[in-house]
PDB file with one MODEL, atoms N, CA, C and O in Angstrom:
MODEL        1
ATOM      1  N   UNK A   1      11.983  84.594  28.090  1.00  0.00           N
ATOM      2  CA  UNK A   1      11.833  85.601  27.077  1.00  0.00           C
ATOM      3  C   UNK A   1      12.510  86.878  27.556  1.00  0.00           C
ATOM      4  O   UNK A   1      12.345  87.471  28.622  1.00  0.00           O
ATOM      5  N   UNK A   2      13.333  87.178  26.499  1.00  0.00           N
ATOM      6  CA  UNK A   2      13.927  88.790  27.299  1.00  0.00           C
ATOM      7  C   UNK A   2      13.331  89.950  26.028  1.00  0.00           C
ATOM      8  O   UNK A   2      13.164  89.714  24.831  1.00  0.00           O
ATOM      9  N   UNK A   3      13.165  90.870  26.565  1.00  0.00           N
ATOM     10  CA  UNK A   3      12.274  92.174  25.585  1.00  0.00           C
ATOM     11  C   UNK A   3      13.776  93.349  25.727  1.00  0.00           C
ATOM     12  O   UNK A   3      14.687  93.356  26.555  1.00  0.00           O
ATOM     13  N   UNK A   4      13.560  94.065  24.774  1.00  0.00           N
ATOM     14  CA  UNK A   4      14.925  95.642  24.628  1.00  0.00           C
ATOM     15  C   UNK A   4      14.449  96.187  24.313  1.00  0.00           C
ATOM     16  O   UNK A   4      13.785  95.641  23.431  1.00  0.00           O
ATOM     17  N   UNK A   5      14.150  97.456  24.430  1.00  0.00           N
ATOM     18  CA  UNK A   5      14.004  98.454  23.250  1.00  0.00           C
ATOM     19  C   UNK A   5      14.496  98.938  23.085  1.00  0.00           C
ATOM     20  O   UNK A   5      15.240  99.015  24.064  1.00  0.00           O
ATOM     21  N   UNK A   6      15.004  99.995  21.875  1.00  0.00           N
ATOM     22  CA  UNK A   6      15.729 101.035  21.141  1.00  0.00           C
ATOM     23  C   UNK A   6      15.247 102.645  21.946  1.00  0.00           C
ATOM     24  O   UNK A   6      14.746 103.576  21.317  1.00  0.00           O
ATOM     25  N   UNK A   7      15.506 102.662  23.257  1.00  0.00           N
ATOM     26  CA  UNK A   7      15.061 104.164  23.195  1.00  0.00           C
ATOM     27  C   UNK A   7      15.274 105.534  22.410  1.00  0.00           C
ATOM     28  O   UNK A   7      14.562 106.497  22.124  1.00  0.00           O
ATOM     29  N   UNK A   8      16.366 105.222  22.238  1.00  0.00           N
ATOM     30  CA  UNK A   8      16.449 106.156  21.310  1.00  0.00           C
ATOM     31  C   UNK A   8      16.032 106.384  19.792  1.00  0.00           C
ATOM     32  O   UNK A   8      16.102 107.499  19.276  1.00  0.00           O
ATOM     33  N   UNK A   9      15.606 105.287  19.133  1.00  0.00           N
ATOM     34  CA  UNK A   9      14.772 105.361  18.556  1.00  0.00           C
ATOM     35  C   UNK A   9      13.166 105.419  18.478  1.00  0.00           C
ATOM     36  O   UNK A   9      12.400 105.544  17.523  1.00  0.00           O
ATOM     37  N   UNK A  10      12.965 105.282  19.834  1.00  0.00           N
ATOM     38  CA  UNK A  10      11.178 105.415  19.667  1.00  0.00           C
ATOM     39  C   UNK A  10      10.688 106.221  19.655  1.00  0.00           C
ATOM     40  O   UNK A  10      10.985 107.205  20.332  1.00  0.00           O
ATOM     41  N   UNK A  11       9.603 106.135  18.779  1.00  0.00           N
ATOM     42  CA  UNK A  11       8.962 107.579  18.427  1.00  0.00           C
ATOM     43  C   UNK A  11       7.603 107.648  19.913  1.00  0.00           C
ATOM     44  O   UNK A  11       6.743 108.488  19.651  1.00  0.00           O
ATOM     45  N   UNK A  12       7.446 107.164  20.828  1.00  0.00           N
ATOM     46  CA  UNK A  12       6.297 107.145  21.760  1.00  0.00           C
ATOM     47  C   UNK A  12       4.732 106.713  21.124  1.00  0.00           C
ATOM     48  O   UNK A  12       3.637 106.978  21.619  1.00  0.00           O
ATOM     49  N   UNK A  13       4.946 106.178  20.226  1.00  0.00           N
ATOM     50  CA  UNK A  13       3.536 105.872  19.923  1.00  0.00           C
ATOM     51  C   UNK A  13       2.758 105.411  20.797  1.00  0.00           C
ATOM     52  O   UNK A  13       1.609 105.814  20.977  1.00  0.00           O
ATOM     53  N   UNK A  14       3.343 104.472  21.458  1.00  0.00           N
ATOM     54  CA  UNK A  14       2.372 103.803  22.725  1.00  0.00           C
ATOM     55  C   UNK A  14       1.777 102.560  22.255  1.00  0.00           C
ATOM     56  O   UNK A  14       1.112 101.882  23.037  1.00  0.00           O
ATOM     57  N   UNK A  15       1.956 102.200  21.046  1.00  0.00           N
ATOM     58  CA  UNK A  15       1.112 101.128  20.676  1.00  0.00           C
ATOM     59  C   UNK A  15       1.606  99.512  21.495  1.00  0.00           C
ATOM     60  O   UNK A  15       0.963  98.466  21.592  1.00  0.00           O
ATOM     61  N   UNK A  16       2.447  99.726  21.793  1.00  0.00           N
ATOM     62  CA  UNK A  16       3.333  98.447  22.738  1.00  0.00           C
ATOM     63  C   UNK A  16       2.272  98.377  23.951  1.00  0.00           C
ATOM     64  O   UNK A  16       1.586  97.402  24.259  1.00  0.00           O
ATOM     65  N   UNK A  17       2.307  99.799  24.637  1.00  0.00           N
ATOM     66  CA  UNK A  17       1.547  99.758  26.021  1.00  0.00           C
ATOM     67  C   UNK A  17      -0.206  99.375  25.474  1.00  0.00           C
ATOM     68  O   UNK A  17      -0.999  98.798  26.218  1.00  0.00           O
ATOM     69  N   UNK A  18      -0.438  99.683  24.525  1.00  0.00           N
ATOM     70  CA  UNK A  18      -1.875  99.393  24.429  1.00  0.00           C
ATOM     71  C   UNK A  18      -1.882  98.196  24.400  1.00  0.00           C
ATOM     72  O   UNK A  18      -2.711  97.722  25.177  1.00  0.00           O
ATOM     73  N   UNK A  19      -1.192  97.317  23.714  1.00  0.00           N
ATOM     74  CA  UNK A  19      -1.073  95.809  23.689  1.00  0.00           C
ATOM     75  C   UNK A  19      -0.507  95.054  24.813  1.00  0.00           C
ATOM     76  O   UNK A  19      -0.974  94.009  25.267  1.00  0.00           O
ATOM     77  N   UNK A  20       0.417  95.601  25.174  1.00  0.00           N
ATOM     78  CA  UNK A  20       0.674  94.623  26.578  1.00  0.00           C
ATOM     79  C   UNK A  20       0.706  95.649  27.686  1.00  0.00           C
ATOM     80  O   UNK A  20       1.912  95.870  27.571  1.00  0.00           O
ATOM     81  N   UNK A  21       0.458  96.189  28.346  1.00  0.00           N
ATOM     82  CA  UNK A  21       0.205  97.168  29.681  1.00  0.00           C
ATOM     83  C   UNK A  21       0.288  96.953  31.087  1.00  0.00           C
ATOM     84  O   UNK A  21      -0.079  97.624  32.051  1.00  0.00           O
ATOM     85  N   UNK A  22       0.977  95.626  30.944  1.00  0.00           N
ATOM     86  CA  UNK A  22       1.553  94.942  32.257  1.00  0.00           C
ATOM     87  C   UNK A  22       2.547  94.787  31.759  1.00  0.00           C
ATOM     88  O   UNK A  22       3.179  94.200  32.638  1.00  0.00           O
ATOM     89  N   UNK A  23       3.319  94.916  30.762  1.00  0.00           N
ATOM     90  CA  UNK A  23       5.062  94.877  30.157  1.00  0.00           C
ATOM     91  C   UNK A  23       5.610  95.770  30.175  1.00  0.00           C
ATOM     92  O   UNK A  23       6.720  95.781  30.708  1.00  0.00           O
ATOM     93  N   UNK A  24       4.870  97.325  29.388  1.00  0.00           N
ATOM     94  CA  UNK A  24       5.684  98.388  28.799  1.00  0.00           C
ATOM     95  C   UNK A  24       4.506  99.456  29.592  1.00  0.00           C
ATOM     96  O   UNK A  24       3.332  99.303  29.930  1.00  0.00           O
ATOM     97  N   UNK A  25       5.329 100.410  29.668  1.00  0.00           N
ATOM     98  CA  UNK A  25       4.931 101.544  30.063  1.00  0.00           C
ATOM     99  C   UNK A  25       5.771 102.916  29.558  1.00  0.00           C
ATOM    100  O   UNK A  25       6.953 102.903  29.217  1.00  0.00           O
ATOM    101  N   UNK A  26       5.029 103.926  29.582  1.00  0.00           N
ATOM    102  CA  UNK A  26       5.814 105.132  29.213  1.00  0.00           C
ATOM    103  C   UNK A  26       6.401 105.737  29.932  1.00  0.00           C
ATOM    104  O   UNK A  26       5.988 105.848  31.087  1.00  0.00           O
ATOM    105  N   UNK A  27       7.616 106.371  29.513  1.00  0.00           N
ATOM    106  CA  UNK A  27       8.862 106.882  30.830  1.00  0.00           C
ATOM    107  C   UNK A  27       8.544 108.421  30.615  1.00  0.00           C
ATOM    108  O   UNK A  27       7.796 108.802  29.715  1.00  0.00           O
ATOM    109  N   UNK A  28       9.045 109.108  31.334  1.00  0.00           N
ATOM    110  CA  UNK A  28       8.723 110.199  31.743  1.00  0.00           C
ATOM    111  C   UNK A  28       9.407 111.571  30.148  1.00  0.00           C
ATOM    112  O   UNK A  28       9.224 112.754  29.860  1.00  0.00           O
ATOM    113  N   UNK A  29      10.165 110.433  29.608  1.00  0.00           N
ATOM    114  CA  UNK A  29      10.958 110.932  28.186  1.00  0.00           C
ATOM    115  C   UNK A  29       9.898 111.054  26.987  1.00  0.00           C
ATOM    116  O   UNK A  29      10.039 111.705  25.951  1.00  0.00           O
ATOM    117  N   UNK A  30       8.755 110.238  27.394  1.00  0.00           N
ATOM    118  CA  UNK A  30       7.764 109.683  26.033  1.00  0.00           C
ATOM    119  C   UNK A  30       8.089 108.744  25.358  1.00  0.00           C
ATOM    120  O   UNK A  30       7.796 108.473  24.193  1.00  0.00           O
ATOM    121  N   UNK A  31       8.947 108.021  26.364  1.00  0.00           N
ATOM    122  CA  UNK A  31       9.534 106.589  25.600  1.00  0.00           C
ATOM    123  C   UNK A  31       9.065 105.298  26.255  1.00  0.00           C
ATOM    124  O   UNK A  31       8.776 105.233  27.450  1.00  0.00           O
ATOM    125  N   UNK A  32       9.006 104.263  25.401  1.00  0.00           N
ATOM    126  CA  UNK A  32       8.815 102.855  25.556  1.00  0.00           C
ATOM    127  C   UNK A  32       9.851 102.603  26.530  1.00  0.00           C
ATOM    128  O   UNK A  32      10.981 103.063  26.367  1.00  0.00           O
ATOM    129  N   UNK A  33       9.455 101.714  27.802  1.00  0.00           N
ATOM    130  CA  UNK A  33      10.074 101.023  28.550  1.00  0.00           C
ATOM    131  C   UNK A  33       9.398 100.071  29.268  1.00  0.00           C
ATOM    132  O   UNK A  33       8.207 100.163  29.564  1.00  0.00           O
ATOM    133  N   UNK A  34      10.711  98.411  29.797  1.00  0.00           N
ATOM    134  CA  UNK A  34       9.873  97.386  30.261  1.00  0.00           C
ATOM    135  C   UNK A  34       9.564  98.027  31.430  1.00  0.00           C
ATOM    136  O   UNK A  34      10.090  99.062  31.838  1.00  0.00           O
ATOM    137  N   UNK A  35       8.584  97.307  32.031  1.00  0.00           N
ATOM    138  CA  UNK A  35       8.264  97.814  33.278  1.00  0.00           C
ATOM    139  C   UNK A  35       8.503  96.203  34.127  1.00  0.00           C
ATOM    140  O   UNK A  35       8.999  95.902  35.213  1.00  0.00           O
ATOM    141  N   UNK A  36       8.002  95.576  33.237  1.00  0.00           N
ATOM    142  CA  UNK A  36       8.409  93.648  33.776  1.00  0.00           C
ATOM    143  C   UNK A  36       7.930  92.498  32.369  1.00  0.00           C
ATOM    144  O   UNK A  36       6.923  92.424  31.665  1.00  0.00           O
ATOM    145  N   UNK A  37       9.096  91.795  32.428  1.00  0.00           N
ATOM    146  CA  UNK A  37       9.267  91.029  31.714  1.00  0.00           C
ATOM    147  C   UNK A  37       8.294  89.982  31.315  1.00  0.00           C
ATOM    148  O   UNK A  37       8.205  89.349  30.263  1.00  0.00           O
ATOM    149  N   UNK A  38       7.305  89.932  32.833  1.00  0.00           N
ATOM    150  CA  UNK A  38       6.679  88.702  32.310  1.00  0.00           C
ATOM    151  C   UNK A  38       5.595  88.940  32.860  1.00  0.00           C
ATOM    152  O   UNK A  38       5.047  88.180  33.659  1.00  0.00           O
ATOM    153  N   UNK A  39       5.008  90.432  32.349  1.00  0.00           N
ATOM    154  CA  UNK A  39       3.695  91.167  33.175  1.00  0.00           C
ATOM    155  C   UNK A  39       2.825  90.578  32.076  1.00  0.00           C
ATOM    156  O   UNK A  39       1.648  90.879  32.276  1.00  0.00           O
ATOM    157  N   UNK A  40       3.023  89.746  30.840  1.00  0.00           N
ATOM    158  CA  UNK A  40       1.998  89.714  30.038  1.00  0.00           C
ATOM    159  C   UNK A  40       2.207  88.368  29.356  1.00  0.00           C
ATOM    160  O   UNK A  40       3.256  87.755  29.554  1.00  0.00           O
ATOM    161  N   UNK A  41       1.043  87.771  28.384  1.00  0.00           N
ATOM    162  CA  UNK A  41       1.863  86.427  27.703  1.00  0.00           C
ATOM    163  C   UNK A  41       2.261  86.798  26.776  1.00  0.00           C
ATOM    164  O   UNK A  41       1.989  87.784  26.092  1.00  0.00           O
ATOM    165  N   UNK A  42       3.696  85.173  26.579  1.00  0.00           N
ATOM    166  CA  UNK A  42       4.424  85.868  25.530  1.00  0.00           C
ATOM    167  C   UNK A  42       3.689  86.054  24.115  1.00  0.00           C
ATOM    168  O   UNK A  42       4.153  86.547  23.087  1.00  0.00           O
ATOM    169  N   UNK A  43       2.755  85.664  24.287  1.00  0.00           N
ATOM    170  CA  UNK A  43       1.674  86.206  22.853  1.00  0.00           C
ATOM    171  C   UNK A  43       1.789  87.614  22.777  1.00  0.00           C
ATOM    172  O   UNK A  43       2.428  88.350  22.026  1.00  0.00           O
ATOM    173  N   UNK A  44       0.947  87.842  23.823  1.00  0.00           N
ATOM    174  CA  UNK A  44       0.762  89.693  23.668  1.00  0.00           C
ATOM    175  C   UNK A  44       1.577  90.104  23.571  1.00  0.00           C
ATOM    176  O   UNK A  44       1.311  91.192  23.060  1.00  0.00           O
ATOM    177  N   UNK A  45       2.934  90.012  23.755  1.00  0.00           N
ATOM    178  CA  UNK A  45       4.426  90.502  24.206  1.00  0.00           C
ATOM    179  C   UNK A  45       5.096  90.439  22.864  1.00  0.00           C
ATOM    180  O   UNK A  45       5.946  91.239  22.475  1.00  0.00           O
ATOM    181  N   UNK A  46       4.513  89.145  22.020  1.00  0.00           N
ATOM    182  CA  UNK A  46       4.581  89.505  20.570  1.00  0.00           C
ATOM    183  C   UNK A  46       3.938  90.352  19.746  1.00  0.00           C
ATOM    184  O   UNK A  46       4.358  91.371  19.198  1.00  0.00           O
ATOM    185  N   UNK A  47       3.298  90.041  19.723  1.00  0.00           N
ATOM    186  CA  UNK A  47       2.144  91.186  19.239  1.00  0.00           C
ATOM    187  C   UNK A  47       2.688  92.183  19.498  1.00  0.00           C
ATOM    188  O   UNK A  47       3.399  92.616  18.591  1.00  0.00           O
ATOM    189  N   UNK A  48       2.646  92.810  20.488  1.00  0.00           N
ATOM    190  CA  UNK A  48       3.127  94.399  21.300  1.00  0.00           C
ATOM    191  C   UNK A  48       4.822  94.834  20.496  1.00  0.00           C
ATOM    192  O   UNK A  48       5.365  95.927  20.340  1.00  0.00           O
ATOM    193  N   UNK A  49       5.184  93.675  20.192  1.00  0.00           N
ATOM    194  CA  UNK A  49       6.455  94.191  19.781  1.00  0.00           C
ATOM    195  C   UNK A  49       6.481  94.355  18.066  1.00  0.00           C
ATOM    196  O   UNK A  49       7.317  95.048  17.486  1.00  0.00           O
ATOM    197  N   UNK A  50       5.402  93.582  17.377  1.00  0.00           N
ATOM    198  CA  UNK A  50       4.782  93.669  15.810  1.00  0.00           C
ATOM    199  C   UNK A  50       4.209  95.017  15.376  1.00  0.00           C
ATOM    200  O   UNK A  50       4.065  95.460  14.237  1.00  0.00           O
ATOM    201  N   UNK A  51       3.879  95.634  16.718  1.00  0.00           N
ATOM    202  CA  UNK A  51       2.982  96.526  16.104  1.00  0.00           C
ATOM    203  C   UNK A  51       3.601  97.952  16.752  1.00  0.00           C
ATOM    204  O   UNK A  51       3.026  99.030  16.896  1.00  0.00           O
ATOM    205  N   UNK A  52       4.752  97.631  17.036  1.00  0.00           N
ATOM    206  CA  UNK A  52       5.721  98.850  16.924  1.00  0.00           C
ATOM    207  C   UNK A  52       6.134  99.410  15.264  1.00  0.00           C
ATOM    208  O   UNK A  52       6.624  98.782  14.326  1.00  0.00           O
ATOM    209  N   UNK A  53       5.716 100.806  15.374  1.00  0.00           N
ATOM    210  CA  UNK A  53       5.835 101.520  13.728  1.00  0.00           C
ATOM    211  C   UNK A  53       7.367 101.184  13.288  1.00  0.00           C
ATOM    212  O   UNK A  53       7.805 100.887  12.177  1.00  0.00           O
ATOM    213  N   UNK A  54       7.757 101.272  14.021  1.00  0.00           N
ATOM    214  CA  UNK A  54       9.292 101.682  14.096  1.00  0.00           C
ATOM    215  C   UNK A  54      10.417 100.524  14.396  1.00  0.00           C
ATOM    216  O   UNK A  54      11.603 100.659  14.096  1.00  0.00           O
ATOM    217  N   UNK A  55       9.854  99.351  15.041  1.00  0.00           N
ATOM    218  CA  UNK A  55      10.553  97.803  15.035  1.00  0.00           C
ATOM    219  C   UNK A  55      11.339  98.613  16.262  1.00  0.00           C
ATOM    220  O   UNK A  55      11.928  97.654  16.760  1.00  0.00           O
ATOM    221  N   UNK A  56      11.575  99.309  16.750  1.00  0.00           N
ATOM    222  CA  UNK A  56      12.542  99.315  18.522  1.00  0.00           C
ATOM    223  C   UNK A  56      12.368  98.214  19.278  1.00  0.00           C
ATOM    224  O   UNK A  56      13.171  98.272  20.209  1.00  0.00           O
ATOM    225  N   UNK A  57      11.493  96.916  19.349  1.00  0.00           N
ATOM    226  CA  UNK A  57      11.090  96.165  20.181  1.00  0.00           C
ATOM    227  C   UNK A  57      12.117  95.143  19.654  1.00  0.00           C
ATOM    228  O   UNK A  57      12.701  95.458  18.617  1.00  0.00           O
ATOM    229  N   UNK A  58      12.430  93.909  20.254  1.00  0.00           N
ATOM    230  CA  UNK A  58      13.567  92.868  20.455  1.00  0.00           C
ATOM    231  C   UNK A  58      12.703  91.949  21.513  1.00  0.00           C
ATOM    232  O   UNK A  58      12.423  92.168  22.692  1.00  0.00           O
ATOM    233  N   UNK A  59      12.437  91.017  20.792  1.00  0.00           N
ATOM    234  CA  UNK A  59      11.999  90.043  21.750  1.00  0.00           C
ATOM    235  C   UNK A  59      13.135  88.465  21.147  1.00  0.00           C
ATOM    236  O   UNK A  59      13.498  88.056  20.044  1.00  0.00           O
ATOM    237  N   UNK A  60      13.305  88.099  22.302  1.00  0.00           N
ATOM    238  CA  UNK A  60      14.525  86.869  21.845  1.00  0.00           C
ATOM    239  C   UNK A  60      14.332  85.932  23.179  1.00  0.00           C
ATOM    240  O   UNK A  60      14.030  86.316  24.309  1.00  0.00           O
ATOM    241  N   UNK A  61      14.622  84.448  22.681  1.00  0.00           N
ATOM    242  CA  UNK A  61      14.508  83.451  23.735  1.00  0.00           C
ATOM    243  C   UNK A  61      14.980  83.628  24.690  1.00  0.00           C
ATOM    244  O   UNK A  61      14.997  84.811  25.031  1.00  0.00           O
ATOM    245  N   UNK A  62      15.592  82.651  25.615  1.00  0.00           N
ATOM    246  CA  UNK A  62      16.386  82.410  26.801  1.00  0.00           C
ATOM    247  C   UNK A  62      17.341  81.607  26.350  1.00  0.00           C
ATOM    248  O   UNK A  62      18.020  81.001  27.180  1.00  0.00           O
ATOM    249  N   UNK A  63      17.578  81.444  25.007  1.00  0.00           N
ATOM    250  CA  UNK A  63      19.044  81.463  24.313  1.00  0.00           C
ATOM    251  C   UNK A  63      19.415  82.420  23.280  1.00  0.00           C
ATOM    252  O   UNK A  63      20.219  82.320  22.353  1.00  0.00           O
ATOM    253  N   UNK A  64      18.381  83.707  23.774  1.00  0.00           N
ATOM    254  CA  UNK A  64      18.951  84.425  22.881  1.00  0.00           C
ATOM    255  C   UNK A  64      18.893  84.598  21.274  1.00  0.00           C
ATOM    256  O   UNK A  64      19.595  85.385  20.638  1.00  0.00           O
ATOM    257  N   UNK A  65      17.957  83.747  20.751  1.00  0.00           N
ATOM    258  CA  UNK A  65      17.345  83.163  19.498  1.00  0.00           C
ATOM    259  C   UNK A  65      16.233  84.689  19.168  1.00  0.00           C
ATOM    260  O   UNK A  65      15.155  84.746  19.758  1.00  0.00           O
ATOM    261  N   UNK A  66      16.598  85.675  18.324  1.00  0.00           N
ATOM    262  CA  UNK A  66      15.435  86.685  18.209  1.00  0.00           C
ATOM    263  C   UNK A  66      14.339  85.883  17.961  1.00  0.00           C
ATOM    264  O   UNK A  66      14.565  84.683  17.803  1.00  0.00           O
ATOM    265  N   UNK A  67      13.038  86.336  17.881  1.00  0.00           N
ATOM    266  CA  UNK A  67      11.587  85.646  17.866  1.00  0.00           C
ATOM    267  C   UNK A  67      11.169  87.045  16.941  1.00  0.00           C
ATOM    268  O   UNK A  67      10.018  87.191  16.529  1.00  0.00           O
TER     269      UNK A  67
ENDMDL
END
């Protein structure tokens, strides 16, 4: 599973880190960033990326297939 985000589009909500908090963490900008790829399951890691206001999250297989 590989995760991206749009930094420049995120608004810092944080709602990613509330959902997965072994994946994403906040950067010192107030932005979404991975912290590790496979700090969480890829459930939560979905989830975490659904419940971005703003869709910045990208979650896609290991062929690259978005999810």
């Amino acid at each position: 599973m590989k995760i991206k985000i749009d930094q420049e589009n995120c608004i810092g909500c944080g709602s990613c880190v509330a959902m997965a908090k072994q994946t994403f963490k906040m950067n010192d900008a107030g932005k979404s960033e991975v912290v590790n790829q496979a700090g969480n399951s890829d459930e939560e890691i979905l989830l975490a990326a659904k419940s971005c206001p703003v869709r910045v999250i990208q979650v896609s297989d290991d062929q690259d297939k978005q999810l």
